[in-house]
N, C-alpha and C positions, 0 to 999 in steps of 0.2 A: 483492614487497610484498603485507599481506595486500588482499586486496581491498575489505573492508568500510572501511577507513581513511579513506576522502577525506572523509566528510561532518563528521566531530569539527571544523571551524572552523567549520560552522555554528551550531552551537549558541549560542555567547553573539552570535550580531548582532544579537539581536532586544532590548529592552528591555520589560518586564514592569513591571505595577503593580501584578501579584500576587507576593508575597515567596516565591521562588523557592531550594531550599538548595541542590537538585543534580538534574543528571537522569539519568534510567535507560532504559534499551529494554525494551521488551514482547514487541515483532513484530526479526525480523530478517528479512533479503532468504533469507537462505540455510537457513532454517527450512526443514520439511516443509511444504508449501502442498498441500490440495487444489486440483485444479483441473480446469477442462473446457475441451477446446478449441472456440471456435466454430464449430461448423457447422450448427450450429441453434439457434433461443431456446430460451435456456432456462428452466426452473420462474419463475415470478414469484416464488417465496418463496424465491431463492436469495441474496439477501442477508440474511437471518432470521438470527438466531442456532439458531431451530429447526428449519432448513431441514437433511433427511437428506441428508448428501452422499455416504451411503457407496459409491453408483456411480458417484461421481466419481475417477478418476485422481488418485494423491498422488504426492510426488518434492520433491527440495529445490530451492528458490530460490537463483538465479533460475530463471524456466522462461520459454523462448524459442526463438527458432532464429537463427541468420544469422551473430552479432556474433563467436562464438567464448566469450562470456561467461555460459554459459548452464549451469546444472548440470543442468537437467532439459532436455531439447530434444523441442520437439514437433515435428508437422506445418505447412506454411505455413495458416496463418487469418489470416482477416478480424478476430479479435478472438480473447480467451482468457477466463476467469473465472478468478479466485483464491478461496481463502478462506482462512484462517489464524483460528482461536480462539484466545483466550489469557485467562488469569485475573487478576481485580483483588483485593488484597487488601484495601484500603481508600482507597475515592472521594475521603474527605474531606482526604487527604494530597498529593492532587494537584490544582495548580493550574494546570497548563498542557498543551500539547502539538503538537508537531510530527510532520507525516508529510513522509518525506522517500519520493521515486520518482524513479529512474531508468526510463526509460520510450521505447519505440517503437513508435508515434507518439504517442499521444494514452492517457487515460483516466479512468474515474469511480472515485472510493474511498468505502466507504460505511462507518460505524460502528456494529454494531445495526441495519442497514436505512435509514441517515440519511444522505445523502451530505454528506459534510467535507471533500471538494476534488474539483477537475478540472481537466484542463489539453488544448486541443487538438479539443475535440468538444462539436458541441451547447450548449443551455441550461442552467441549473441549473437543477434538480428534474425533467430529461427522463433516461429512461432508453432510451440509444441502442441500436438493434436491433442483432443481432449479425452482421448485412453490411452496419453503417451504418460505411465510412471516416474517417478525421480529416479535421479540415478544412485542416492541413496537415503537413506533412512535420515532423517531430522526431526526429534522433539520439540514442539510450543516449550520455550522457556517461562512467560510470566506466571502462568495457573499457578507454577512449582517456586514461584520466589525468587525467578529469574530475568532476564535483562531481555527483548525485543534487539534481533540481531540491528546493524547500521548502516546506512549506503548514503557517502558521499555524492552528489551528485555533478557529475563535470559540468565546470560553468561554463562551457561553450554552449554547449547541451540544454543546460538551463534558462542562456539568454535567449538562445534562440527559439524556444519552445512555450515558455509561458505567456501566457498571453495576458492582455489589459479583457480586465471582463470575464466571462466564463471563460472553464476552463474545465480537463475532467482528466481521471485521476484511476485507469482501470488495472486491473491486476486476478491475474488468473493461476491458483493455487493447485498443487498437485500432489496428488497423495503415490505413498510407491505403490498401491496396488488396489485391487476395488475391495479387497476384501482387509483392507487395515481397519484398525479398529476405533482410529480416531483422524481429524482433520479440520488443522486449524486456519484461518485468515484474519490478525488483526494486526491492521496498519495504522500509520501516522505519519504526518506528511507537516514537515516545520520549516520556517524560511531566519534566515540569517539578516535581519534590516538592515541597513544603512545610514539610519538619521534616527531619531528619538521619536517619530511619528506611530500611533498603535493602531491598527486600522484591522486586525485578526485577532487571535484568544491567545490565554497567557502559555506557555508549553506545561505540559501536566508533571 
């Protein structure tokens, strides 16, 4: 079965006030992702869209270790960084948006430098150090036959943050400890249109 499949019942649970026609993906789990392992903090301006990542390590998603579900397999870490860019063709077409992660244990996902969800660590608007652990234990659901948890994203949030043109899309994954034995990061990042126009990929 292909793997990206499980999340497609997600999509319509949600109920919308914004008039929604179809939706599309931007980001897939299994795209080329830069990415850094943590073994030390990194750059503060690594969630930037203008942040050079060209000494960061690239490979396709997911990138992990442990689970067997991993296209890219790193080292054991305390934590990983992602980044993925991708293009908007037109803002005003889109009125919504889901980010769906599969994930072990914990992590921050940021939009343009803004973070739009977390699940498993710390407060919102902290950004956890890179040998800061979860605060507790969370399984990768897909490998096992399972669903990629879901984050609504507030549309104030959303309007004001995506941009016409590039755009980047980073997220930094945390395991409870350096010594677990797995560690997962595969995202998806889907937009809610507005008009019948398809201008990104169909949702998986």
């Amino acid at each position: 079965m292909n793997k990206i499949i499980y999340f497609l019942a997600f999509l319509p649970i949600f109920t919308f006030s914004q008039n929604i026609n179809h939706w599309e993906t931007v980001v897939f789990d299994n795209d080329i992702w830069k990415y850094l392992e943590g073994t030390f903090e990194p750059d503060t301006n690594w969630r930037k869209l203008a942040f050079n990542d060209a000494s960061w390590l690239q490979g396709q998603g997911g990138v992990g270790y442990g689970d067997g579900d991993d296209n890219t397999i790193i080292n054991p870490v305390t934590s990983l960084y992602l980044r993925r860019q991708f293009t908007i063709i037109d803002t005003t077409e889109i009125a919504a948006a889901i980010l769906h992660v599969d994930y072990d244990d914990a992590f921050v996902a940021y939009l343009n430098n803004v973070e739009i969800a977390r699940a498993n660590i710390g407060s919102f608007g902290d950004h956890p150090l890179y040998n800061q652990g979860s605060t507790s234990l969370h399984e990768a659901q897909m490998y096992q036959g399972g669903n990629p948890d879901q984050f609504l994203l507030n549309t104030q949030v959303l309007k004001d943050n995506i941009l016409p043109g590039n755009n980047v899309l980073s997220v930094q994954v945390h395991n409870d400890n350096i010594s677990s034995s797995d560690l997962t990061g595969r995202i998806f990042f889907s937009l809610g249109i507005g008009n019948n126009t398809t201008n990104y990929s169909p949702t998986p």
